[in-house]
N, CA and C atoms as a LAMMPS dump frame, in Angstrom:
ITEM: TIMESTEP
0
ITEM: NUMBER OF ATOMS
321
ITEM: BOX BOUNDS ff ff ff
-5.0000000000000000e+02 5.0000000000000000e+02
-5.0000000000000000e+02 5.0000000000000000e+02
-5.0000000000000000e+02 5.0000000000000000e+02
ITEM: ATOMS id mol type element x y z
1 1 1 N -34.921 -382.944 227.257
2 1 2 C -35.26 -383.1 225.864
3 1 3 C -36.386 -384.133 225.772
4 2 1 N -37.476 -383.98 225.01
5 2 2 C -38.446 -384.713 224.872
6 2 3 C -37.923 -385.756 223.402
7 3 1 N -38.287 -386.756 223.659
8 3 2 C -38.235 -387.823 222.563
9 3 3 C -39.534 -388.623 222.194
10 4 1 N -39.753 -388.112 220.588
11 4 2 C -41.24 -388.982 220.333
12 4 3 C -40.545 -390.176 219.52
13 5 1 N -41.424 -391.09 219.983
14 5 2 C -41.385 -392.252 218.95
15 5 3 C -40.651 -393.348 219.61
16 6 1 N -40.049 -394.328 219.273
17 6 2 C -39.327 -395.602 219.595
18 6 3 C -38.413 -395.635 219.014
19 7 1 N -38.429 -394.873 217.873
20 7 2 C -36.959 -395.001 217.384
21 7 3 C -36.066 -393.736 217.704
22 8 1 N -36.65 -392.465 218.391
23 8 2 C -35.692 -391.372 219.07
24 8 3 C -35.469 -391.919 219.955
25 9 1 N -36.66 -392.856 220.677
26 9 2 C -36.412 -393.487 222.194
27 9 3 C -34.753 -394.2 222.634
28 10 1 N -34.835 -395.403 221.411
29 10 2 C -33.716 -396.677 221.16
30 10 3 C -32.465 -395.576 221.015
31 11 1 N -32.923 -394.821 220.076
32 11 2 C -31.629 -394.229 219.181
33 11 3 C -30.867 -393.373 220.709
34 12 1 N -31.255 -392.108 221.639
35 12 2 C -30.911 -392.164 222.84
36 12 3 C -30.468 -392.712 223.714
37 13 1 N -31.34 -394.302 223.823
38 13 2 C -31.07 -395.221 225.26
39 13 3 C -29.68 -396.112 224.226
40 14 1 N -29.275 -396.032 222.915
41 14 2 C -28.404 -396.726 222.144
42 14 3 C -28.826 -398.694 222.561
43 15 1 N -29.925 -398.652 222.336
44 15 2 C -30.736 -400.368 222.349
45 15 3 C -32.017 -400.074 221.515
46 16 1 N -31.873 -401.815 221.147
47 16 2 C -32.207 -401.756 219.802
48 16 3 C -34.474 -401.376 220.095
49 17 1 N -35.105 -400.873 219.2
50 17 2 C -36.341 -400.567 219.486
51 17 3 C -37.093 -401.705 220.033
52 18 1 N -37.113 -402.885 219.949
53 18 2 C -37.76 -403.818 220.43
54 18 3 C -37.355 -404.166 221.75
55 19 1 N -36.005 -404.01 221.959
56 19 2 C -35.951 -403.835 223.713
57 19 3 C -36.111 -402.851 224.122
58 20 1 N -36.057 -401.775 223.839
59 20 2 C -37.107 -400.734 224.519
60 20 3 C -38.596 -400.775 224.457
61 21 1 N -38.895 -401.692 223.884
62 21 2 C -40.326 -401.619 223.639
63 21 3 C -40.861 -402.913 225.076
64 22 1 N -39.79 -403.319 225.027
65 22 2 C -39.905 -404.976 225.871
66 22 3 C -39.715 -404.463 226.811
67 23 1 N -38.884 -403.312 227.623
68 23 2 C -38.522 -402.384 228.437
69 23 3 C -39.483 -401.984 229.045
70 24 1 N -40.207 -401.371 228.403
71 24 2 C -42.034 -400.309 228.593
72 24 3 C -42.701 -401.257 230.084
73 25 1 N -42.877 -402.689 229.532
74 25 2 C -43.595 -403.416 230.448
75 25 3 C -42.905 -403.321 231.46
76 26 1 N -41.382 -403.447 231.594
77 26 2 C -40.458 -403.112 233.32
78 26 3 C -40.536 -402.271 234.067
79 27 1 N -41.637 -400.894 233.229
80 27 2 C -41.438 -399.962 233.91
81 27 3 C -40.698 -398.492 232.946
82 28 1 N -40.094 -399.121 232.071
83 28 2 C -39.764 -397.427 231.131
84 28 3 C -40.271 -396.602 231.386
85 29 1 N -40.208 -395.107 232.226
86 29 2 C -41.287 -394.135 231.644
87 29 3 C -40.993 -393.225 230.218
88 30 1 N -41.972 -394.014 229.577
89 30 2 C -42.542 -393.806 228.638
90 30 3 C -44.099 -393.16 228.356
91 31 1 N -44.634 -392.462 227.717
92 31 2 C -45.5 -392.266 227.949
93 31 3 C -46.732 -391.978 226.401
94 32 1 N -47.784 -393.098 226.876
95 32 2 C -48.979 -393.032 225.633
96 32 3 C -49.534 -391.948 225.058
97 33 1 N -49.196 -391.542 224.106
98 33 2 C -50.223 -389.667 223.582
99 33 3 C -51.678 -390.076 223.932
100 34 1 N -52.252 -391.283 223.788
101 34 2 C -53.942 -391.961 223.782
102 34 3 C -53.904 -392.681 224.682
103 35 1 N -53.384 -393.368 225.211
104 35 2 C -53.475 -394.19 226.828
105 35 3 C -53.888 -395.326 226.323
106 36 1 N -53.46 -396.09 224.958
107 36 2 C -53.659 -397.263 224.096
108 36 3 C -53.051 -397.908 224.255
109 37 1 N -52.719 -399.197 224.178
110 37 2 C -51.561 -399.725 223.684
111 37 3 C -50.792 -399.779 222.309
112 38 1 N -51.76 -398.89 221.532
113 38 2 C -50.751 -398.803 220.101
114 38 3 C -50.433 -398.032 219.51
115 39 1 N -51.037 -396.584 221.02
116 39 2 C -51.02 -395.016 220.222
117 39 3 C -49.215 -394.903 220.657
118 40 1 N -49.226 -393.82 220.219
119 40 2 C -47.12 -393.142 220.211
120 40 3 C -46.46 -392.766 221.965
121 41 1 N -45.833 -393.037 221.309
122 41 2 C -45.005 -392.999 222.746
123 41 3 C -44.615 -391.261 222.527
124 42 1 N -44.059 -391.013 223.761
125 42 2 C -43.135 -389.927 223.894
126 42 3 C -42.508 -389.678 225.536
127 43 1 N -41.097 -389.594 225.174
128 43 2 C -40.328 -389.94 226.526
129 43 3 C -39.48 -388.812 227.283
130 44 1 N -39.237 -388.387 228.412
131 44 2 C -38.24 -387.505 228.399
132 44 3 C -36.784 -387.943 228.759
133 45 1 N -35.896 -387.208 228.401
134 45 2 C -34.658 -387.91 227.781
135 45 3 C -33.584 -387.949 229.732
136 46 1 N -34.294 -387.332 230.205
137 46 2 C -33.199 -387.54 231.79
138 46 3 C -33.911 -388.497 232.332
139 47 1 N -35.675 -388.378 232.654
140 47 2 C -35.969 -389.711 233.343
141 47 3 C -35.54 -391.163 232.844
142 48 1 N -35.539 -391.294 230.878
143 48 2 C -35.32 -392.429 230.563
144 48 3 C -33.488 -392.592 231.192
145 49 1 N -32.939 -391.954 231.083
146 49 2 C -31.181 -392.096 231.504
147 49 3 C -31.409 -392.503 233.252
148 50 1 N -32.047 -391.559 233.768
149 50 2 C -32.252 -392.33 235.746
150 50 3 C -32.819 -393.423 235.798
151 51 1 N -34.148 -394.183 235.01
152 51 2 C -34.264 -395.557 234.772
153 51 3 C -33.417 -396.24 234.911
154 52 1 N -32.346 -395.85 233.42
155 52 2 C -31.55 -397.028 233.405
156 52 3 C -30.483 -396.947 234.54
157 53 1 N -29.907 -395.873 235.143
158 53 2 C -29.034 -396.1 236.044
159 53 3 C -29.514 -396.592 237.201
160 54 1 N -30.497 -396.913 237.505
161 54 2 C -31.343 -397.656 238.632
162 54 3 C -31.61 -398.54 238.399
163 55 1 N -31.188 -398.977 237.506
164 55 2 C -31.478 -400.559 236.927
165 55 3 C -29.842 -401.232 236.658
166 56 1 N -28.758 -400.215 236.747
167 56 2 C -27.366 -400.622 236.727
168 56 3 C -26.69 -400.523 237.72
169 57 1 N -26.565 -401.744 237.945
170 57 2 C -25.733 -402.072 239.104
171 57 3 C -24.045 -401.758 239.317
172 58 1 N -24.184 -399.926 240.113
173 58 2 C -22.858 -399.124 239.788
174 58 3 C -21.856 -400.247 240.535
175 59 1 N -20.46 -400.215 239.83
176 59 2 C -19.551 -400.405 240.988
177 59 3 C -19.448 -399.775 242.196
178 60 1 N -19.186 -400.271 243.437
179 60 2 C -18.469 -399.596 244.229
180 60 3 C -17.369 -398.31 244.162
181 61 1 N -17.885 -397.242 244.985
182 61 2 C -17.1 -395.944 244.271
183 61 3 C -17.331 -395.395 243.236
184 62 1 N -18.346 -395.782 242.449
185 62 2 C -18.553 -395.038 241.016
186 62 3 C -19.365 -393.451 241.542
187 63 1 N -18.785 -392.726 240.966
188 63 2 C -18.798 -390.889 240.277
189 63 3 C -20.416 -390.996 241.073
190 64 1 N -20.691 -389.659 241.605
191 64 2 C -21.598 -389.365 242.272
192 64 3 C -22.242 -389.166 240.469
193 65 1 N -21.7 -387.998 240.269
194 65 2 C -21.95 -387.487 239.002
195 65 3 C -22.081 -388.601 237.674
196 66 1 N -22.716 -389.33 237.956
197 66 2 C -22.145 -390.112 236.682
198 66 3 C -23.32 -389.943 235.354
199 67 1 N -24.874 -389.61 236.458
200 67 2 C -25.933 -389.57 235.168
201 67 3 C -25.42 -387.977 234.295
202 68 1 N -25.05 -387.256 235.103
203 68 2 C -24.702 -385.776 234.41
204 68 3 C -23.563 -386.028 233.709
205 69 1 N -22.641 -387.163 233.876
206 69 2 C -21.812 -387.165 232.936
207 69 3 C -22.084 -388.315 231.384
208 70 1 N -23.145 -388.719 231.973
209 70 2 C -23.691 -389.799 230.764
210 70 3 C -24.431 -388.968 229.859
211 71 1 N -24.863 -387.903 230.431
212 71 2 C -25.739 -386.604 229.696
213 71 3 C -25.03 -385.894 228.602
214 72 1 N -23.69 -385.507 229.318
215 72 2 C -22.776 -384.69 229.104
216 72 3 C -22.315 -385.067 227.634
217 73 1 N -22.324 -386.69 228.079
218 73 2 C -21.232 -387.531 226.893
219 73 3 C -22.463 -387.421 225.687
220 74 1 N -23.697 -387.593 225.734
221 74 2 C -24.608 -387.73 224.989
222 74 3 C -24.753 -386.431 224.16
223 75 1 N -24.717 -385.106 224.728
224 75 2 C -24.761 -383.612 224.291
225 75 3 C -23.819 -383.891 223.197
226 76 1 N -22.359 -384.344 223.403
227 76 2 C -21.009 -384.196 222.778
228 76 3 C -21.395 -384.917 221.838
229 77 1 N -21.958 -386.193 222.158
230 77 2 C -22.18 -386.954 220.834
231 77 3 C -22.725 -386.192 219.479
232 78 1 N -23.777 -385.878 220.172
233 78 2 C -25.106 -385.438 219.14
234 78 3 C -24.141 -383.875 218.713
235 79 1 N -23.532 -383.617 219.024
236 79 2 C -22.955 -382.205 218.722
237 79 3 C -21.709 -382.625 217.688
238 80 1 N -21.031 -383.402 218.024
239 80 2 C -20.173 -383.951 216.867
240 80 3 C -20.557 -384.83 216.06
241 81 1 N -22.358 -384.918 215.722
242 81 2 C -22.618 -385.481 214.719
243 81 3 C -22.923 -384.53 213.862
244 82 1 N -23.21 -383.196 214.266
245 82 2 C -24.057 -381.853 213.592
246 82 3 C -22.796 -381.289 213.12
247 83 1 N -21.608 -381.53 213.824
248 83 2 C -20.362 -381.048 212.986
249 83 3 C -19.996 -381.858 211.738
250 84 1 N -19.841 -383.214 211.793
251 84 2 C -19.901 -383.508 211.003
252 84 3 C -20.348 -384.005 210.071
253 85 1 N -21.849 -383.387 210.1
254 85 2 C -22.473 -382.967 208.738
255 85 3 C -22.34 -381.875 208.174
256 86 1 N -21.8 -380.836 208.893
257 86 2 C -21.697 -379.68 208.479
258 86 3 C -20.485 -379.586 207.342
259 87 1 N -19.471 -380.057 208.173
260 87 2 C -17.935 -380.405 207.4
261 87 3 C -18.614 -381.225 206.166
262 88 1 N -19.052 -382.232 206.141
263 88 2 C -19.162 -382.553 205.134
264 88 3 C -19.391 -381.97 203.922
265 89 1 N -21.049 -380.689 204.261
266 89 2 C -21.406 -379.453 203.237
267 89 3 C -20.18 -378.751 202.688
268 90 1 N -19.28 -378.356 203.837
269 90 2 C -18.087 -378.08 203.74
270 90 3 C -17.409 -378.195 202.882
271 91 1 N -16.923 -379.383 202.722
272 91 2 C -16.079 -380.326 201.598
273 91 3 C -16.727 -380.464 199.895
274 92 1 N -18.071 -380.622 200.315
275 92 2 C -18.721 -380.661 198.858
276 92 3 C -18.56 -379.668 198.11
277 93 1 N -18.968 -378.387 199.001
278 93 2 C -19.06 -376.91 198.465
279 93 3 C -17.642 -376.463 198.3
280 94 1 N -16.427 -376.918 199.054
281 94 2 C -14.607 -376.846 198.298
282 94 3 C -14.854 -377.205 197.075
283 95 1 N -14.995 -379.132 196.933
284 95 2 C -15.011 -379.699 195.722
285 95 3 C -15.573 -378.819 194.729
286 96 1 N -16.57 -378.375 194.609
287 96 2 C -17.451 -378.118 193.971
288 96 3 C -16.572 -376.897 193.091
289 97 1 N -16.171 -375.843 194.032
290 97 2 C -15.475 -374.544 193.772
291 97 3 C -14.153 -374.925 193.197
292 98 1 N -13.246 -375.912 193.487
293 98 2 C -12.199 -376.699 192.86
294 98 3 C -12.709 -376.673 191.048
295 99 1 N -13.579 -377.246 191.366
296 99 2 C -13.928 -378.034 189.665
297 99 3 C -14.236 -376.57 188.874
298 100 1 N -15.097 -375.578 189.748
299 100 2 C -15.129 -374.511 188.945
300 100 3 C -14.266 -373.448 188.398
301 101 1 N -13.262 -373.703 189.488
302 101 2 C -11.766 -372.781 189.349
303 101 3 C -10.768 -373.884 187.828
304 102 1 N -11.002 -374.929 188.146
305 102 2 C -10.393 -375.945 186.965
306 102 3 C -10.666 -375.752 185.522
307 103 1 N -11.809 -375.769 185.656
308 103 2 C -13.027 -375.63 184.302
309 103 3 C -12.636 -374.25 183.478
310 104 1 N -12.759 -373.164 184.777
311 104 2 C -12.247 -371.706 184.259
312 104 3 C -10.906 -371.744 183.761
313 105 1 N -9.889 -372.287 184.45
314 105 2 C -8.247 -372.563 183.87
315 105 3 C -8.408 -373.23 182.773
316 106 1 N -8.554 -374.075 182.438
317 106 2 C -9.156 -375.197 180.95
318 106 3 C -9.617 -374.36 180.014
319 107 1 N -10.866 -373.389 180.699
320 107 2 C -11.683 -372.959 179.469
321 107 3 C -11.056 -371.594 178.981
């Protein structure tokens, strides 16, 4: 998955935009659309996750698998956030049909 900006960047790596930005100089790959220092970033979302696990010092014995499962957990995230926005539409559009079924009994 490609990520533009600093704030898809942060919002992914879950740290705040200014340490990812403070990050860049360590080495982030990140990458300039203009080769500026003030044009846009845009990142891809597995190299920024192998960064950081090369920069985290695993325990002993930790999961071969662990970036595919940090992936994994990230998919689930973002997937049970799209659910529950959906549910939410959900609920409005009940409410909504509630009040109209009420209104009709009343009226």
């Amino acid at each position: 998955m490609i990520l533009t900006g600093w704030k898809e960047i942060s919002k992914h790596l879950r740290y705040g935009v200014r340490t990812v930005q403070r990050w860049e100089r360590a080495g982030l790959p990140v990458k300039r659309v203009n080769n500026t220092p003030r044009s846009p970033v845009v990142a891809i979302a597995d190299e920024l996750d192998a960064w950081i696990l090369r920069r985290t010092k695993l325990p002993h014995g930790a999961p071969a698998n662990l970036l595919e499962n940090r992936r994994r957990a990230h998919e689930l995230h973002l997937e049970a956030e799209r659910n529950k926005k959906r549910f939410r539409v959900q609920v409005e559009q009940f409410k909504k049909q509630v009040a109209e079924f009420q209104a009709r009994q009343r009226g």
